[in-house]
C-alpha positions in Angstrom: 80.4 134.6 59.9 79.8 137.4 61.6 76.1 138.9 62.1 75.8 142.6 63.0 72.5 144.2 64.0 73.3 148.3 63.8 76.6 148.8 65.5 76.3 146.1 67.4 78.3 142.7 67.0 75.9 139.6 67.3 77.5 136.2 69.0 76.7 134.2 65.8 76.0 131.1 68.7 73.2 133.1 70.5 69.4 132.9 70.2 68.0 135.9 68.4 64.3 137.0 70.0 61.6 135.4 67.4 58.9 137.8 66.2 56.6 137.8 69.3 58.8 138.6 72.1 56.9 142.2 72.2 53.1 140.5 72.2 55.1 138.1 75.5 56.1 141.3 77.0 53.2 143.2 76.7 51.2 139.7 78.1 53.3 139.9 81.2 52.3 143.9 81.7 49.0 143.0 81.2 49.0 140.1 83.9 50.4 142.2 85.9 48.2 144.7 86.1 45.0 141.9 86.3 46.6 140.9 89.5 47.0 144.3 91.2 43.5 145.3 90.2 42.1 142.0 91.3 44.3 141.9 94.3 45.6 138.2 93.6 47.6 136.5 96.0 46.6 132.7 95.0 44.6 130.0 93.0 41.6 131.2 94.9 41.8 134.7 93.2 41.3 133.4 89.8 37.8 134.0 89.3 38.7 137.5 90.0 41.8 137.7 88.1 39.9 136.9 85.2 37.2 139.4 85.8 39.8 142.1 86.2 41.6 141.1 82.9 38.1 141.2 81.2 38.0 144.7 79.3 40.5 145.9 80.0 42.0 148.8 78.6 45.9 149.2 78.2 47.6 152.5 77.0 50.8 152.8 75.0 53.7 153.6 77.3 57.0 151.3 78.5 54.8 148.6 79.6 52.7 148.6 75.8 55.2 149.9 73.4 53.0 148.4 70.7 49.9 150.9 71.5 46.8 151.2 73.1 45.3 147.9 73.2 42.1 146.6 74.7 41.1 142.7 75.9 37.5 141.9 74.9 35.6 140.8 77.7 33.4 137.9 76.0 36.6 136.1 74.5 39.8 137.5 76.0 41.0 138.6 72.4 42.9 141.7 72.4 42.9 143.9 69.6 45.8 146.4 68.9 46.6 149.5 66.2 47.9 147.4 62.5 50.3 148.9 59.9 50.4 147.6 56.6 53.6 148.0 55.3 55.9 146.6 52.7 59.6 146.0 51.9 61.6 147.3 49.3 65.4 147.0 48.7 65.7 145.6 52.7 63.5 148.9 53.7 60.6 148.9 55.3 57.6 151.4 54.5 54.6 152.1 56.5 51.6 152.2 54.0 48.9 152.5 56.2 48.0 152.7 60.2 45.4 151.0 61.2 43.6 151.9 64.3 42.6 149.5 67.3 39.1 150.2 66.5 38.8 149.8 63.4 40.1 145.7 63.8 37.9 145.1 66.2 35.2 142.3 64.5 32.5 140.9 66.2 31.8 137.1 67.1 28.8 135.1 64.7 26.3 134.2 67.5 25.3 131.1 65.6 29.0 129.9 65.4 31.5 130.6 68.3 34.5 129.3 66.0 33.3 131.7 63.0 33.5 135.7 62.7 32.4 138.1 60.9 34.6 140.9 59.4 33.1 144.5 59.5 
């Protein structure tokens, strides 16, 4: 059988990218950038990788082609822009955009494994 994916021929044998290969990408940018900000050159710069990946703020561009993102300090979860969208005769249809800020939801103090939705 043969796939195609636009123009393009697929090798029916290969391994197509699953669904996160952008948020991997975009993990590796922001590592990246932790270590040049912390200046880490070992195991011994952890603490302050970590500190320098706390907060931090990461703009749409080459490295972040999913959007401006940012990496909550208290528990390293990163929240991004949403679209709700759905699919209709194999076409996709943006609904709504969703900005960063507005899926941001803050932690329940009495239960670190619980949230609460604002």
């Amino acid at each position: 059988m043969t796939r195609w994916r636009g123009s393009r021929k697929v090798d029916p044998t290969a391994t197509l990218p699953d669904r996160y290969v952008q948020s991997n990408f975009e993990a590796m940018n922001a590592l990246k950038l932790g270590m040049e900000k912390s200046g880490f050159r070992g195991r011994e710069d952890t603490p302050k990788l970590i500190e320098a990946l706390e907060g931090l703020e990461m703009k749409e561009g080459d490295d972040f082609p999913q959007g401006d993102k940012t990496l909550r300090k208290e528990d390293h979860q990163a929240f991004i822009r949403e679209f709700i969208f759905d699919v209709h005769e194999g076409k996709y249809r943006i609904l709504e955009v969703i900005p960063k800020e507005k899926t941001v939801f803050r932690r329940n103090a009495n239960s670190p494994d619980r949230v609460v939705v604002k």
